[in-house]
Backbone as a ProteinNet text record, in pm:
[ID]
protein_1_A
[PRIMARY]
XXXXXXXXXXXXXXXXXXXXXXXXXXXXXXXXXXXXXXXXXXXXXXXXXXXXXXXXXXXXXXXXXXXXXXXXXXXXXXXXXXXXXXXXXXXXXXXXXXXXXXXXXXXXXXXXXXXXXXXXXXXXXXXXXXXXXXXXXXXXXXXXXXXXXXXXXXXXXXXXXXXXXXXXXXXXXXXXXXXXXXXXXXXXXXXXXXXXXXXXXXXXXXXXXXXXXXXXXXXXXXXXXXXXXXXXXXXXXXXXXXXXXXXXXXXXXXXXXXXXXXXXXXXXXXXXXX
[TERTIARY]
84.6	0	88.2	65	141.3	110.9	273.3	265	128	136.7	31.8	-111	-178.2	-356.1	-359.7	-413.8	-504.8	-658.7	-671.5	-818.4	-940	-994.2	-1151.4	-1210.8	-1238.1	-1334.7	-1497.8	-1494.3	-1662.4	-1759.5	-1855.8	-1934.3	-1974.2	-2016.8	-2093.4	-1960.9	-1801	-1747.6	-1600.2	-1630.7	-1495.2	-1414.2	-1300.3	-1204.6	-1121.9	-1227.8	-1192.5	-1079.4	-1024	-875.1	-923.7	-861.2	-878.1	-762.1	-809.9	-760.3	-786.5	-669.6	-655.4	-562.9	-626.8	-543	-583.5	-692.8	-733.1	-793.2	-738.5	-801.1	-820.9	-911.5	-978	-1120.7	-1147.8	-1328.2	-1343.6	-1352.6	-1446.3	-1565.2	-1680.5	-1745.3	-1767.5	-1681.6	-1698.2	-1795.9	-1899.2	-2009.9	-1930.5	-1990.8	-1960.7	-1940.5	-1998.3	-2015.4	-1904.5	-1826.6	-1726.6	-1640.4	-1606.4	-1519	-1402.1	-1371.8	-1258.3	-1197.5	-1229.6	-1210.6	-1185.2	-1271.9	-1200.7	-1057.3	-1042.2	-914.4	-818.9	-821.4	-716.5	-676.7	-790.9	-717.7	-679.1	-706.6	-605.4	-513.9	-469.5	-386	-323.4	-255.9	-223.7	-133.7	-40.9	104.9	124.8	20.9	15.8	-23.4	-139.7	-155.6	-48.7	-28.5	48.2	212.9	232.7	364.3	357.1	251.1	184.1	192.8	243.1	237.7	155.4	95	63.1	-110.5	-120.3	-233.4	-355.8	-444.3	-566.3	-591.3	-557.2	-608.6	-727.8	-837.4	-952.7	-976.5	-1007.5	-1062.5	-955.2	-900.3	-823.8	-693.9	-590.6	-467.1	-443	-298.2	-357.7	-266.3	-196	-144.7	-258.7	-403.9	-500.6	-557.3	-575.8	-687.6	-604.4	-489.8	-408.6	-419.2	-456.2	-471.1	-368.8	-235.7	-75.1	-98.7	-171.4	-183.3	-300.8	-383.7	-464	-491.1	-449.7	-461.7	-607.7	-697.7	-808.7	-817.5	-729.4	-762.5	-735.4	-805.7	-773.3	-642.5	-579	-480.9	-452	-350.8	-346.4	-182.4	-286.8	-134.6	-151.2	-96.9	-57.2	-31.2	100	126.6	76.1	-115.9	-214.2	-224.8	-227	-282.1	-199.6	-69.4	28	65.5	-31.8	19.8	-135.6	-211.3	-360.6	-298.1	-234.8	-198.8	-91.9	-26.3	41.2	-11.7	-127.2	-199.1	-213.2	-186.1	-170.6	-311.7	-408.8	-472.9	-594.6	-733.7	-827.9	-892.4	-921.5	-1000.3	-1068.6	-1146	-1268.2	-1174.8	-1214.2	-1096.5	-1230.4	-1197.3	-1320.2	-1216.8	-1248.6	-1185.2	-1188.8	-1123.7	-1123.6	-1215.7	-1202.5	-1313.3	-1260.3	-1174.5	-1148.8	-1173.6	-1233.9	-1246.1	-1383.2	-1384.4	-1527.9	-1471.5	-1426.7	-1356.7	-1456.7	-1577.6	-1614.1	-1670.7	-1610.5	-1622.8	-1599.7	-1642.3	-1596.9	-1500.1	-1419.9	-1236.4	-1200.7	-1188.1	-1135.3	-1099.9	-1027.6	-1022.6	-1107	-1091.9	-1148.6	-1064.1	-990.2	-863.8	-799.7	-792.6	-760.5	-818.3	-1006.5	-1083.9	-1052.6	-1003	-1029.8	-874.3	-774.9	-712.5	-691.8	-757.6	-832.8	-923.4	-987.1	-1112.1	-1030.1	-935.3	-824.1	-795.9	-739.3	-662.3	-787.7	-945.4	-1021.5	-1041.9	-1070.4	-1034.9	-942.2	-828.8	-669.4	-701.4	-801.2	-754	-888.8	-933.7	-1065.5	-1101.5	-982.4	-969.7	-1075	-1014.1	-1058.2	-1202.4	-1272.3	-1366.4	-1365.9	-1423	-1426.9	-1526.9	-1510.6	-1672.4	-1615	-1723.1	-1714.9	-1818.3	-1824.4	-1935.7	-1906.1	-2019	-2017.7	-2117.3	-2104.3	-2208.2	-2285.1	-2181.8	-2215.9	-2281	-2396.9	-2432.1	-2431.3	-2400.7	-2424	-2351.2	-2262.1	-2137.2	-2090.1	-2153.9	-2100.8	-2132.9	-2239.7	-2284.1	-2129.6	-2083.7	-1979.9	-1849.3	-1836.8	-1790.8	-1854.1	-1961.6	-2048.4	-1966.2	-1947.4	-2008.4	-1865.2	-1963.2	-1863.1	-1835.8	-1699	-1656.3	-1752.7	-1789.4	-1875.3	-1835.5	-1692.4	-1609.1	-1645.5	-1741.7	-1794.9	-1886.7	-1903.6	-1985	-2017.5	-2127.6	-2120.7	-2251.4	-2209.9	-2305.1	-2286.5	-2429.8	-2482.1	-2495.4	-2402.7	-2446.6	-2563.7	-2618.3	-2821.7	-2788.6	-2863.7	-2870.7	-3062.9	-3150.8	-3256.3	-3336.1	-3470.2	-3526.8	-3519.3	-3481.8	-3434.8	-3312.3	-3234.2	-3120.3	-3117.6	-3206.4	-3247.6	-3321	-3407	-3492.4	-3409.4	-3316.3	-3202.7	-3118	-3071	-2961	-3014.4	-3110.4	-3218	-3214.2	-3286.8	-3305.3	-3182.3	-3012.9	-2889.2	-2871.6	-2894.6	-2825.5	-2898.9	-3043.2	-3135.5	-3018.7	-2909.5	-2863.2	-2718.4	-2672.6	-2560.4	-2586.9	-2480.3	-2481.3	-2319.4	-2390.2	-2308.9	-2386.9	-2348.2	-2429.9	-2445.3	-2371.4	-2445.5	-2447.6	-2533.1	-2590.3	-2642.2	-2584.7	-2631.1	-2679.8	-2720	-2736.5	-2707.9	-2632.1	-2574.6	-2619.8	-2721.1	-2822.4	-2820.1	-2626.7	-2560.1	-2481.4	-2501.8	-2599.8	-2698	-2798.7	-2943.8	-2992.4	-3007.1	-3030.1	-3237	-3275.3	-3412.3	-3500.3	-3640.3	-3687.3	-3905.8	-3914.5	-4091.9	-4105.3	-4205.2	-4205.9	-4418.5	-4458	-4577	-4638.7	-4557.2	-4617.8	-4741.3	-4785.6	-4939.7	-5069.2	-4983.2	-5096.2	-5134	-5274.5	-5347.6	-5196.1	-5208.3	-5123.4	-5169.9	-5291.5	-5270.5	-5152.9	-5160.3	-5102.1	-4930.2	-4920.1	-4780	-4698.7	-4850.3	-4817	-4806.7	-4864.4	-4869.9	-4708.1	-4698.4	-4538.3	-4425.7	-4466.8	-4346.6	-4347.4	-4405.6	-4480.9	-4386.3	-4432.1	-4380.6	-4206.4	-4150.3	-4025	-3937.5	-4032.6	-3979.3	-3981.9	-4099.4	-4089.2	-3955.5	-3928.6	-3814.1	-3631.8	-3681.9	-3580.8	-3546	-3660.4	-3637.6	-3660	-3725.3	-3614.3	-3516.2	-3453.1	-3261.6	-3190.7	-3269.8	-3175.2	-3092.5	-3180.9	-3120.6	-3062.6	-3005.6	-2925.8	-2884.7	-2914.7	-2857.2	-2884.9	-2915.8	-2961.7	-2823.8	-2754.1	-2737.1	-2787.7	-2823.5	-2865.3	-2788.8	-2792	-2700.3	-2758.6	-2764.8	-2729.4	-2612.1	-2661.3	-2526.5	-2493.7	-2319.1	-2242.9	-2210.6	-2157.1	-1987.2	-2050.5	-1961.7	-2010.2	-2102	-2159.7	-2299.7	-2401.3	-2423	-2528.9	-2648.6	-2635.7	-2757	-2808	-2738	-2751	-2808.7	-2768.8	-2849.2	-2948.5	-3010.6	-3104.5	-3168.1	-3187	-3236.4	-3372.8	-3468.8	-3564.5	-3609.5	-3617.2	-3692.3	-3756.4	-3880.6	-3933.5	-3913.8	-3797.2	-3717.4	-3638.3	-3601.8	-3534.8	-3630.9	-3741.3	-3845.3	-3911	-3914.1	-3998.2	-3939.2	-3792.6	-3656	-3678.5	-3688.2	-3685.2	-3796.1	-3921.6	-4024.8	-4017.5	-3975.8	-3978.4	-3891.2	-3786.2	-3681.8	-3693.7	-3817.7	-3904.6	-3974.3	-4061.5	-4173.4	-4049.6	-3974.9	-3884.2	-3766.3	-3770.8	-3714.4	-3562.7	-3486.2	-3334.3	-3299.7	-3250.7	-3143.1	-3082.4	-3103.1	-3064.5	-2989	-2900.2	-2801.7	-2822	-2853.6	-2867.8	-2726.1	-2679.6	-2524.4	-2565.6	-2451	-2512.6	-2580.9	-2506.5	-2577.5	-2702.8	-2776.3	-2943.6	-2981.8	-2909.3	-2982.5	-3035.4	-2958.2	-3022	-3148.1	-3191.2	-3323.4	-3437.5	-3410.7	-3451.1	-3452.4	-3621.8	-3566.2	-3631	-3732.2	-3853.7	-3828.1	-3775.7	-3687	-3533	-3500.5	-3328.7	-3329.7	-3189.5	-3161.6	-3101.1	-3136	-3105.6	-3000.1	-2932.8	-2777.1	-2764.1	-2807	-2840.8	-2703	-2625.9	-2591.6	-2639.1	-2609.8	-2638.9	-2611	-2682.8	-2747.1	-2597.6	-2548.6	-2430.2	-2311.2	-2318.5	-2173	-2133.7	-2275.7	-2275.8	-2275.9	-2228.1	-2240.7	-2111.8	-2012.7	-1883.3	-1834.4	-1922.8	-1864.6	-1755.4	-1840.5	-1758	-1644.8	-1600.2	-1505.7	-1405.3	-1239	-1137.1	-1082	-1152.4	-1091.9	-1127.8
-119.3	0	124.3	196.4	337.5	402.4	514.3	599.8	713.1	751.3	848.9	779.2	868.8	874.5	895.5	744	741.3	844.7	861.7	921.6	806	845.1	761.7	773.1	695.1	726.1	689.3	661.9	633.7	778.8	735.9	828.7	948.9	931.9	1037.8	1061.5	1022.5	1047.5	1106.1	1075.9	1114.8	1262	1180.8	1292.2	1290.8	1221.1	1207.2	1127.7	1186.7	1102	987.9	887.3	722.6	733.5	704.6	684.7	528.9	408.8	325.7	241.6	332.7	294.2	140.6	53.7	-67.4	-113.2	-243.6	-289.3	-474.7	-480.4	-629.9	-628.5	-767.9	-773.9	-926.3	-977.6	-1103.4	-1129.5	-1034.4	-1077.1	-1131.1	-1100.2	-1161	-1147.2	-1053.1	-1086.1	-1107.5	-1173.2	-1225.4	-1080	-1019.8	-914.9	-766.3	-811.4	-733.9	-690.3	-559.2	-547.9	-516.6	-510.1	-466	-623.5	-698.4	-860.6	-912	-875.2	-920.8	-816.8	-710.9	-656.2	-701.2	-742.7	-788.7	-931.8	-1027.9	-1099.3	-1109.7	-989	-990.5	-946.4	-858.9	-787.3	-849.9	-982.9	-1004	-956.1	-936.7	-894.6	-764	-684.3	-535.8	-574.8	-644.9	-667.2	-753.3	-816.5	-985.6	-885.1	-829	-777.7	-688	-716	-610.9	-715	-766.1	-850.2	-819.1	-669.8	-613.7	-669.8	-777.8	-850.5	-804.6	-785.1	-728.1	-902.9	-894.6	-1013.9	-1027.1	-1160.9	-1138.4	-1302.6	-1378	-1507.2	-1608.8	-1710.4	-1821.1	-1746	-1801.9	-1777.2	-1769	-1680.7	-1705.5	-1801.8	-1876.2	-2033.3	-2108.5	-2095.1	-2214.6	-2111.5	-1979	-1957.7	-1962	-1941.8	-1884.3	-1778.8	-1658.4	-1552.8	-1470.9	-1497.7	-1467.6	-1455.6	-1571.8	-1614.8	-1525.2	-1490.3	-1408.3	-1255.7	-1247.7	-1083.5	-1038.9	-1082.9	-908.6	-981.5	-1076.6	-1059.3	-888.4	-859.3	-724.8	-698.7	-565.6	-586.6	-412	-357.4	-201.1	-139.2	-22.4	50.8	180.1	220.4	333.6	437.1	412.4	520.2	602.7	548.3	599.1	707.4	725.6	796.5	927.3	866.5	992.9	1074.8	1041.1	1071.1	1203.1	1142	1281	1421.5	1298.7	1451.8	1552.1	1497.3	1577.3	1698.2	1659.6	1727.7	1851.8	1979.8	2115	2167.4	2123.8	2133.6	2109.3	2195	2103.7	2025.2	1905.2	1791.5	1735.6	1636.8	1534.3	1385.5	1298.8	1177.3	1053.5	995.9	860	748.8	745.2	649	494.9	432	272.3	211.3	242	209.7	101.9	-3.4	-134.3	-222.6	-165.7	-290.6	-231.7	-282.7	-227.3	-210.8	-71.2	0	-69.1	-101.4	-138.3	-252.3	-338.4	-497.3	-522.4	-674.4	-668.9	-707.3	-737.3	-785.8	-645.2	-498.1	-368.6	-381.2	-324.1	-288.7	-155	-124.6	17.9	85.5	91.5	167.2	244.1	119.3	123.4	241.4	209.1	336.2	430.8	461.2	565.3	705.5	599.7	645.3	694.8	690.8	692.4	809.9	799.4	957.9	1057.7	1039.6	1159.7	1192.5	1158.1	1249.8	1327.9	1251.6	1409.6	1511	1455.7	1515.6	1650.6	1631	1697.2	1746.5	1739.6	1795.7	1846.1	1955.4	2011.1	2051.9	2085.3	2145	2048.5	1958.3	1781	1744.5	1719.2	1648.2	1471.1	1387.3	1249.5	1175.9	1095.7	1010.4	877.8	816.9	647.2	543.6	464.6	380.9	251.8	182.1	52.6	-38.5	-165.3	-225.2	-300.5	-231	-213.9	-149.4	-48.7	103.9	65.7	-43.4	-77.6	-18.8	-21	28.6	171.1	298.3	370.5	487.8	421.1	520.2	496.2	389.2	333.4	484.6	596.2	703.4	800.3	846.9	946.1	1022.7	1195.4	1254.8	1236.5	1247	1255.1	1384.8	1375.9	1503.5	1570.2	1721.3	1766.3	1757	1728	1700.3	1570.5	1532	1320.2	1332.2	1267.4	1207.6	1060.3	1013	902.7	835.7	663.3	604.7	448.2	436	263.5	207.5	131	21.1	-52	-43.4	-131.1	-185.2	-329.6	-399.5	-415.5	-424.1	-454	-354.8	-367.2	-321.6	-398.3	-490.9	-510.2	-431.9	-442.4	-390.1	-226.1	-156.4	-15.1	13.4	-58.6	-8.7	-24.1	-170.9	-145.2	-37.7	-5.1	93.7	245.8	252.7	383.2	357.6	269.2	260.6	314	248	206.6	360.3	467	543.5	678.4	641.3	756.7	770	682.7	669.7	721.7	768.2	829.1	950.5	1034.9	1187.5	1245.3	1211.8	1291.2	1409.9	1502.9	1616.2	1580.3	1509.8	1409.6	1298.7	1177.4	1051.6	1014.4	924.7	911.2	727.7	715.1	519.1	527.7	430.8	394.9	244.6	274.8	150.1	79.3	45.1	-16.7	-156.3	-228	-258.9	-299.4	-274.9	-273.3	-416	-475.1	-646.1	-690.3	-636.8	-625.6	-509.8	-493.8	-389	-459.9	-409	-415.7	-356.5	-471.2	-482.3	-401.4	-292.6	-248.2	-247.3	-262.8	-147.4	-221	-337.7	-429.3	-365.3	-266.6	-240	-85.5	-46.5	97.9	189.9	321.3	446.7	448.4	448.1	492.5	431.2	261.1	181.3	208.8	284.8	285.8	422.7	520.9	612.7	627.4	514.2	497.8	391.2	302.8	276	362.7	449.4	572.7	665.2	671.4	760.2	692.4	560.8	428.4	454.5	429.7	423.6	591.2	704	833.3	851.6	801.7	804.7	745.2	642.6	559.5	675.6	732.1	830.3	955.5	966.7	1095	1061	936.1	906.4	876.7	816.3	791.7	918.8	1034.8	1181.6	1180.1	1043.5	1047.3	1161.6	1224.2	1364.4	1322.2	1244.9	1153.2	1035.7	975.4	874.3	844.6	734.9	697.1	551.1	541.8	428.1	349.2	241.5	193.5	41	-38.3	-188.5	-263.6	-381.6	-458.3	-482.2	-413.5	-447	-546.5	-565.8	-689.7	-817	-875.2	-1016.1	-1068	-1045.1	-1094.5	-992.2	-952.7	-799.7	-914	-1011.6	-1094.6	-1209	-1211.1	-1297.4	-1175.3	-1083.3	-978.4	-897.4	-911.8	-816.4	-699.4	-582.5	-476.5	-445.9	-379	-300.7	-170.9	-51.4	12.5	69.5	-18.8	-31.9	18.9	-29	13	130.5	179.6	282.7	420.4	383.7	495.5	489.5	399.8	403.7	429.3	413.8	473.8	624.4	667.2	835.4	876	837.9	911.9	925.2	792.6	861.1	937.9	923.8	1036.8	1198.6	1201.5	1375.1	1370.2	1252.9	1320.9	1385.9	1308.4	1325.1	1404.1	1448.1	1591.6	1528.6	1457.9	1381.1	1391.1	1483	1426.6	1286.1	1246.5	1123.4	1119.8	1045.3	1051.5	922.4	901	745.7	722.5	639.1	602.5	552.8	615.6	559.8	458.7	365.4	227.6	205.4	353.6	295.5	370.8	390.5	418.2	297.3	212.5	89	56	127.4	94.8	199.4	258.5	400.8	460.7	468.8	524.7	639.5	664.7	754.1	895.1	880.9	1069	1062.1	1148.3	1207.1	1128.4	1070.7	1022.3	1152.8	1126.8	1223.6	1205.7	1307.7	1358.7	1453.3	1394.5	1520.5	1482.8	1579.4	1562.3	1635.7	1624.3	1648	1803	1858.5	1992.1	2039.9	2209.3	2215.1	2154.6	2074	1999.5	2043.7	2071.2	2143.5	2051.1	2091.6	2008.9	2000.3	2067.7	2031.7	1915	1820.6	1725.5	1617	1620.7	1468.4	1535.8	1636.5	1727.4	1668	1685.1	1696.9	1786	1932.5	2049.1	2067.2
0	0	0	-61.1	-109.6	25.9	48.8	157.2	119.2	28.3	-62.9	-91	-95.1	-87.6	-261.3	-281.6	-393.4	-392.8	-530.6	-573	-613.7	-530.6	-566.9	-701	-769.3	-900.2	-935.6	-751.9	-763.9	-770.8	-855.7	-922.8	-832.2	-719.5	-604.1	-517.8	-510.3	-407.8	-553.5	-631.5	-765.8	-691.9	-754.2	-675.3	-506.8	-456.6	-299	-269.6	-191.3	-143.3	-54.4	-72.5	-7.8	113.5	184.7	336.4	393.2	302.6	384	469.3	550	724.4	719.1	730.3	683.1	593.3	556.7	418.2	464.5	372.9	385.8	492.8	489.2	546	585.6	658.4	747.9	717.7	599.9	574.4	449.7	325.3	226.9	134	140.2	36	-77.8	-154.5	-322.6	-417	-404.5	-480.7	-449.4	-372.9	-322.9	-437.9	-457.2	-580.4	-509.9	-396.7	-340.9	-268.6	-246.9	-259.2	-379.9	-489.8	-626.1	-639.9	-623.8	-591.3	-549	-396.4	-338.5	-368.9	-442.6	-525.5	-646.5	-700.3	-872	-793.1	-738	-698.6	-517.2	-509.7	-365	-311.7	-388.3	-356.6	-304.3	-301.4	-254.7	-132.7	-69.5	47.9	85.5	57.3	141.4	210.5	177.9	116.7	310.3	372.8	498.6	574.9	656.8	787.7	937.7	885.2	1042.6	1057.7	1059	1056.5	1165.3	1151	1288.3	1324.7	1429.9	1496.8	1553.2	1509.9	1582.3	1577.2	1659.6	1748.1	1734.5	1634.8	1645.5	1563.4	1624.9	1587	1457.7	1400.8	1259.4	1160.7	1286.5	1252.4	1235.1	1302.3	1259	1160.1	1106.8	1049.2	881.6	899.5	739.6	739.4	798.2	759.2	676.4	702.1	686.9	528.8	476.9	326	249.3	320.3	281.8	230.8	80.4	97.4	172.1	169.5	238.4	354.4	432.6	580	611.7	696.9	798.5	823.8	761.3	764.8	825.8	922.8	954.3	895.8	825	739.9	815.7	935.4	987	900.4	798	738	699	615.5	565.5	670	777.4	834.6	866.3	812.6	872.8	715.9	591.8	519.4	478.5	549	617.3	677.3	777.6	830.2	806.1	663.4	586.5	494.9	458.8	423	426.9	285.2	331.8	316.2	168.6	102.5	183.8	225.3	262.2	170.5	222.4	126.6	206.3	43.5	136.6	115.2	243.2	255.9	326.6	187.7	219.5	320.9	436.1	524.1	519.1	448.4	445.6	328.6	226.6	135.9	97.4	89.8	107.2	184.8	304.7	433.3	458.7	555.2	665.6	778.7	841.9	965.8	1086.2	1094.1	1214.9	1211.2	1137.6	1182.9	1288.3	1355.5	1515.3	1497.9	1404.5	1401.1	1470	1418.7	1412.2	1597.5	1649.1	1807.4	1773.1	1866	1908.9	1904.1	1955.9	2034.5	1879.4	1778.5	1614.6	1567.1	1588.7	1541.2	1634.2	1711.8	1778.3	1755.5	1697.5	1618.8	1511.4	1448.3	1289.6	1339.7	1457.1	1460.7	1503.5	1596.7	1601.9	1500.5	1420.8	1320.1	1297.5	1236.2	1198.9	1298.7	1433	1500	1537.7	1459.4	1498.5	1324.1	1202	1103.5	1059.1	1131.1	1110.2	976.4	905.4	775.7	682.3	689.4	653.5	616.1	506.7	557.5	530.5	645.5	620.6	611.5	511.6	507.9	563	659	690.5	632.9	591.4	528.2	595	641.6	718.8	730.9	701.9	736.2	913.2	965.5	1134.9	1153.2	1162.1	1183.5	1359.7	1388.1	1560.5	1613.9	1550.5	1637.9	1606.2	1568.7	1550.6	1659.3	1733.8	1821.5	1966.3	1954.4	2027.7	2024.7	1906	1906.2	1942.4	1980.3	1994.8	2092.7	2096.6	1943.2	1835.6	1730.4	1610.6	1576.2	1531.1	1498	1365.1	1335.6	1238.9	1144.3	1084.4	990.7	920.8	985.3	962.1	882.1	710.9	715.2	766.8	844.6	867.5	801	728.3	658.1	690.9	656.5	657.6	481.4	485.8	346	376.8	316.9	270	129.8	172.6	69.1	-20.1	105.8	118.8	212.8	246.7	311.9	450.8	482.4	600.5	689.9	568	643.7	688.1	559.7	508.7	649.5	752.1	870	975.4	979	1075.1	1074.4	963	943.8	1017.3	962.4	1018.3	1185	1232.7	1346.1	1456.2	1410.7	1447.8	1445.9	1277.2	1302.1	1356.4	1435.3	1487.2	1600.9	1688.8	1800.8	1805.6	1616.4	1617.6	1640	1676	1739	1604.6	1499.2	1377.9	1297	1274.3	1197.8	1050.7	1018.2	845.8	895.6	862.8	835.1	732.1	648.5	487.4	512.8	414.1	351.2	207.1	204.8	71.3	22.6	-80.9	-81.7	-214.1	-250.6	-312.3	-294.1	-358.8	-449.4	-361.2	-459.2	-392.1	-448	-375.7	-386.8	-387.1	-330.8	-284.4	-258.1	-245.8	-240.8	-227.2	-133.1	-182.4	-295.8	-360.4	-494.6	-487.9	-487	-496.2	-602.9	-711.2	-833.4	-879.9	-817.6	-869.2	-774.4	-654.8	-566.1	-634.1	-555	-611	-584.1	-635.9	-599.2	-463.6	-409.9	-245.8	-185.8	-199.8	-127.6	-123.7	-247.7	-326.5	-220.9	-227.6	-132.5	-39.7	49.7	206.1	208.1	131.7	145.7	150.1	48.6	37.6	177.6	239.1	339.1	444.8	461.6	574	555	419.1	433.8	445	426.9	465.5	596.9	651.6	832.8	896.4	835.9	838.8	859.5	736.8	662.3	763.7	836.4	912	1085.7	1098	1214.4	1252.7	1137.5	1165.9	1101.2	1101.4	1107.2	952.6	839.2	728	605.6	607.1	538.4	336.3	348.8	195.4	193.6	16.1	16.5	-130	-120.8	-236.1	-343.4	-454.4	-502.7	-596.8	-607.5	-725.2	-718.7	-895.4	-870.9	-874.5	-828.3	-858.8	-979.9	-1005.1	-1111.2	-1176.2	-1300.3	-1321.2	-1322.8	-1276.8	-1296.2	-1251.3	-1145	-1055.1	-1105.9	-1146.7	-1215.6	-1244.5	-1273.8	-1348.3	-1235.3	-1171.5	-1031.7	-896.6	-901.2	-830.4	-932.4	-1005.6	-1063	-972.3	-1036.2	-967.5	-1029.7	-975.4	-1091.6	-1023.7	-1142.9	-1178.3	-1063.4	-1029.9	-946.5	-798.4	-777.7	-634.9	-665.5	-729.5	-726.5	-732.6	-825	-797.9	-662.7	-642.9	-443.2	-373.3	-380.6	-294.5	-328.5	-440.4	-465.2	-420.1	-444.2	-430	-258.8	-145.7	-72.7	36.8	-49.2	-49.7	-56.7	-174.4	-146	-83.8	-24.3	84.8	204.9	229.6	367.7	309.7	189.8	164	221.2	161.1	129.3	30.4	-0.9	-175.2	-183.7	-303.9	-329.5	-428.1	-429.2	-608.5	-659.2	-785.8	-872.6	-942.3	-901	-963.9	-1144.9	-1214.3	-1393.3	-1402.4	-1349	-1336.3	-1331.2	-1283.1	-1242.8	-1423.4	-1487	-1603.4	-1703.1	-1729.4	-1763.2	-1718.1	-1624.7	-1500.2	-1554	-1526	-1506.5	-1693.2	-1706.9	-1853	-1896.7	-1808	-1815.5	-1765.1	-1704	-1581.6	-1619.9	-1563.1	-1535.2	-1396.3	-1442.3	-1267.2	-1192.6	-1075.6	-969.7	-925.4	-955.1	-905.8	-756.4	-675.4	-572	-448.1	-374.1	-229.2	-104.1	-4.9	127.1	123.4	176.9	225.2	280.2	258.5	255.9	169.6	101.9	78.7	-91.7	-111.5	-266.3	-424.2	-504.9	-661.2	-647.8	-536.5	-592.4	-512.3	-460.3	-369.1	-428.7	-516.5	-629.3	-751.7	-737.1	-793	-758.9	-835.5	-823.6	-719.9	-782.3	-710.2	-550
[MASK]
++++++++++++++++++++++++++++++++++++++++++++++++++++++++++++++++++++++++++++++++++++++++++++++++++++++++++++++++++++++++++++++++++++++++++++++++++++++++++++++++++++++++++++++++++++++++++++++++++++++++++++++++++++++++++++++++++++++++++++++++++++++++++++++++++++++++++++++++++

């Protein structure tokens, strides 16, 4: 892993400097493009011995052999706080920072620096939202977000992050795997769902919505529709959330402009270079 901060080229975050202090994940979904990463590419991880240890040794687990076991690159972090320029710095977009592998002590190192670099702004994305109230308060410099796959996870995530104490809270509801499927019921019914999942939206203090399907090789094994992405938007305006549709939902989506929207304050220039 390079002493220097790569640039992000994902669509809603383009431009943003990558901050990884950790890389790899314990959970594995299939659809991981940063797992298909670390195995085209092992020798960039393997090449890191500073292994995060979490339950059986990693003489019984192999981990040693594993590029995306959990792995901690300090340097990443000292190469933030080199930083003259203010910027936006997506934190760990290779791993998941609050797996229960992560210590604490780890994250809590990682929130200092934003902490210590107000200039800074940082986004976190996780599929824990449990554990993030475990930092409270977060520095205002935070965006903080829940990955959603489904509407299960989409009411947990809400619920988890009504209990964070961050001034942004987003869901990133990529890839979007599932969704109540209405469109056979009347418009009332369609509207009292949209209604149900904005209540949702504005009790977990939701500030942003992002959407996207699944990509690449599994794209046909996760199918998305249409369907869900308009019921995600529509009730995204009752509860008054900007939402952004990643290209991807254009294949979907053929009837409107997808919505390019971010979080209140942060502007059109979020996903900029400059």
């Amino acid at each position: 892993m390079a002493k220097s901060l790569s640039k992000s080229k994902v669509e809603w975050a383009q431009g943003w400097l990558l901050c990884n202090a950790i890389t790899g994940c314990l959970r594995r979904c299939d659809y991981c493009w940063a797992w298909d990463m670390a195995l085209r590419f092992p020798e960039r991880y393997l090449a890191n011995d500073n292994l995060i240890r979490f339950g059986p040794s990693e003489a019984e687990t192999g981990w040693g052999k594993d590029p995306f076991a959990p792995r901690w690159w300090p340097e990443q972090l000292d190469a933030v706080r080199r930083l003259r320029k203010p910027s936006r710095i997506w934190m760990c977009n290779t791993a998941d920072a609050f797996g229960p592998w992560v210590p604490s002590l780890m994250l809590q190192e990682m929130l200092q620096v934003a902490r210590d670099c107000p200039q800074h702004t940082f986004l976190w994305l996780t599929k824990y939202p449990g554990r993030l109230r475990e930092f409270n308060p977060w520095p205002s410099n935070c965006l903080v977000g829940a990955t959603v796959t489904d509407f299960q996870t989409f009411l947990a995530s809400c619920f988890e992050l009504e209990k964070v104490d961050a001034v942004t809270r987003f869901l990133s509801l990529e890839p979007l795997l599932g969704w109540p499927d209405n469109q056979r019921y009347a418009k009332a019914i369609q509207r009292a769902d949209a209604i149900g999942t904005a209540s949702a939206l504005h009790q977990g203090g939701i500030s942003w919505v992002i959407t996207g399907p699944c990509n690449g090789r599994l794209a046909k094994k996760y199918p998305c529709k249409a369907e869900w992405l308009n019921s995600i938007a529509a009730a995204c305006d009752i509860a008054k959330v900007p939402v952004f549709e990643k290209k991807e939902c254009r294949r979907l989506v053929t009837r409107r402009e997808l919505r390019k929207e971010f979080p209140k304050g942060e502007g059109d220039d979020m996903a900029t270079d400059g």
